[in-house]
C-alpha positions as CSV (number, residue, x, y, z in Angstrom):
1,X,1.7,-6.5,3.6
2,X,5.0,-8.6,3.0
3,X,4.7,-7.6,-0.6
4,X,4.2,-3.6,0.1
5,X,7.1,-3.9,2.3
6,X,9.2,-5.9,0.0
7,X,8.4,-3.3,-3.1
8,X,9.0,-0.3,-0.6
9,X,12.2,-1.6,0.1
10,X,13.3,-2.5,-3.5
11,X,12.6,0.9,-4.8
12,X,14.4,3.1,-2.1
13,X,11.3,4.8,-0.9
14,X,11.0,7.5,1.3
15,X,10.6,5.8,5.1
16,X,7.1,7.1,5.8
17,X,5.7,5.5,2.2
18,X,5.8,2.4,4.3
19,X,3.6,2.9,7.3
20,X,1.5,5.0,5.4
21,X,0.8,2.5,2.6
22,X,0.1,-0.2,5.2
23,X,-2.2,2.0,7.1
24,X,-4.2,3.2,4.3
25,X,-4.3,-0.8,2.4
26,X,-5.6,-1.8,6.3
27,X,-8.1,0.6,6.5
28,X,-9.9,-0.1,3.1
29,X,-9.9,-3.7,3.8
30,X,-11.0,-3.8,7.1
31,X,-13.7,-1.6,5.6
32,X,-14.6,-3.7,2.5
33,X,-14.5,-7.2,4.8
34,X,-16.8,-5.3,7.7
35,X,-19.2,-4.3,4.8
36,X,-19.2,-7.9,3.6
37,X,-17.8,-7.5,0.2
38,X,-17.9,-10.6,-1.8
39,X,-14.5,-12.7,-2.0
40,X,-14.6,-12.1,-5.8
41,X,-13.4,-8.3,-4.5
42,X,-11.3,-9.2,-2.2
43,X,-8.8,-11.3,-4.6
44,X,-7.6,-8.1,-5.9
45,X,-5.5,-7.0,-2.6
46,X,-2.6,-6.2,-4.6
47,X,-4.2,-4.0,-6.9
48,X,-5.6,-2.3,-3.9
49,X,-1.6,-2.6,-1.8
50,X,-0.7,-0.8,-5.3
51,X,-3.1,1.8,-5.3
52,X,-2.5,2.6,-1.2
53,X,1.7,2.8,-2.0
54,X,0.9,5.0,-4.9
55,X,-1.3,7.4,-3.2
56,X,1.2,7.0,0.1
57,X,4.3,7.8,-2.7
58,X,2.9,11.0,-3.6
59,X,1.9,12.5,-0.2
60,X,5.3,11.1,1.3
61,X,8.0,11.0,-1.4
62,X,9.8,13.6,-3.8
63,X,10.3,10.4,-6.1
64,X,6.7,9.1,-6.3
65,X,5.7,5.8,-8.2
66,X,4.3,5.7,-11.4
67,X,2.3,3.9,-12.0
68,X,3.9,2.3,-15.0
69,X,6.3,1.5,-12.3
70,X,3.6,-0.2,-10.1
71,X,1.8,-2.1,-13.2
72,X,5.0,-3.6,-13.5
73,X,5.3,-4.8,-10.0
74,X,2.0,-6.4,-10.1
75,X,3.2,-8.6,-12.9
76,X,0.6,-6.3,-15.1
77,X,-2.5,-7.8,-13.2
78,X,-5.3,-5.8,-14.4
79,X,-3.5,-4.4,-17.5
80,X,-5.5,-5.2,-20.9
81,X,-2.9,-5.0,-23.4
């Protein structure tokens, strides 16, 4: 959460891309850890924190994230280049 608030804050979002990021990254979860999802899946939070603010960017922001912008916030996890 500290780091969906601290990217939030870096970029000048729009004040609801906060809430609504946390509240959609807290719902998966609590979804994937009720349904027992091995910990394997569940060391990729901040793909899935990336993938909430994006989501959260476009319904709440007129300046949404890329998501060049959020690879590069992630320190390119996940990228295969």
């Amino acid at each position: 959460m500290q780091w969906i608030r601290d990217v939030c804050h870096a970029t000048n979002k729009e004040p609801e891309v906060l809430p609504l990021s946390v509240y959609i990254f807290d719902r998966f979860m609590g979804k994937m850890i009720s349904n027992g999802v091995p910990d394997q899946f569940l060391l990729d939070a901040q793909l899935y924190a990336a993938t909430a603010m994006f989501v959260s960017s476009k319904l709440r922001d007129f300046d949404a994230f890329t998501a060049d912008q959020l690879v590069d916030y992630t320190d390119h996890i996940g990228r295969s280049n």
